[in-house]
N, C-alpha and C positions, 0 to 999 in steps of 0.2 A: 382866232385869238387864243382859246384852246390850247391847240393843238400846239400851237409856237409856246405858252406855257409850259407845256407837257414836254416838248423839246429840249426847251431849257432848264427844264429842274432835273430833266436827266441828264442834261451835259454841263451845266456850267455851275449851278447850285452844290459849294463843298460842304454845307452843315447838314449833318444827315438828319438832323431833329428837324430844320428849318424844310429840307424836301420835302420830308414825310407830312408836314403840316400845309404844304401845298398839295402834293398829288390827293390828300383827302379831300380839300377844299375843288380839287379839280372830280373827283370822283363824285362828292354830294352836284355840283352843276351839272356833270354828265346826266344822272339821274333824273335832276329835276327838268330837264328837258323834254320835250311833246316826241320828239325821235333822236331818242340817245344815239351816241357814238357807242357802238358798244367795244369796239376795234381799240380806243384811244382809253376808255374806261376798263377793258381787263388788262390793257398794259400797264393801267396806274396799280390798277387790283396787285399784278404781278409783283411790280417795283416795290409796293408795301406788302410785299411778301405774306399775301392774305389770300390763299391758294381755294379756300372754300367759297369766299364770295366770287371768283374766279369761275369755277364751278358751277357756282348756282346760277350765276349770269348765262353762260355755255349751257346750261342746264335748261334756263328757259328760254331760250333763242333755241333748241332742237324739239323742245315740244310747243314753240310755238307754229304760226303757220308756215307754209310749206316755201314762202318766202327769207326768212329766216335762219335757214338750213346754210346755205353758205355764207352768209355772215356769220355765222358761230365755227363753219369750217375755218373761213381765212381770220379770225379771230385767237383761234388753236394756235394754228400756222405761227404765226407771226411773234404768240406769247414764249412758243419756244423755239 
């Protein structure tokens, strides 16, 4: 449900105040989840052009466990 969210405020959402007040609202649920999306949540980070929490996300998915590591690769990937 998400992710069809995130779909659509990047494609069919024209108020760029009204996106940005979604991808946040999608970015705080990503968070508050037990095992975030981290993949769906730096692509919101990105869209709201907030390149440090982007960072810090990728930041702690490569010092986290050794499982981690490609998610934060194909996370990179995809952001750009």
């Amino acid at each position: 449900m998400m992710s069809h969210c995130l779909q659509l405020a990047r494609t069919v959402v024209v108020s760029r105040s009204f996106r940005h007040r979604v991808l946040n609202v999608l970015v705080q649920l990503y968070q508050a989840q037990p095992e975030p999306d981290y993949l769906s949540m730096c692509q919101c980070l990105f869209f709201l052009n907030n390149h440090q929490q982007v960072a810090a996300v990728l930041a702690k998915l490569l010092r986290g466990e050794p499982v981690t590591m490609p998610c934060a690769c194909e996370s990179a990937c995809f952001i750009v």
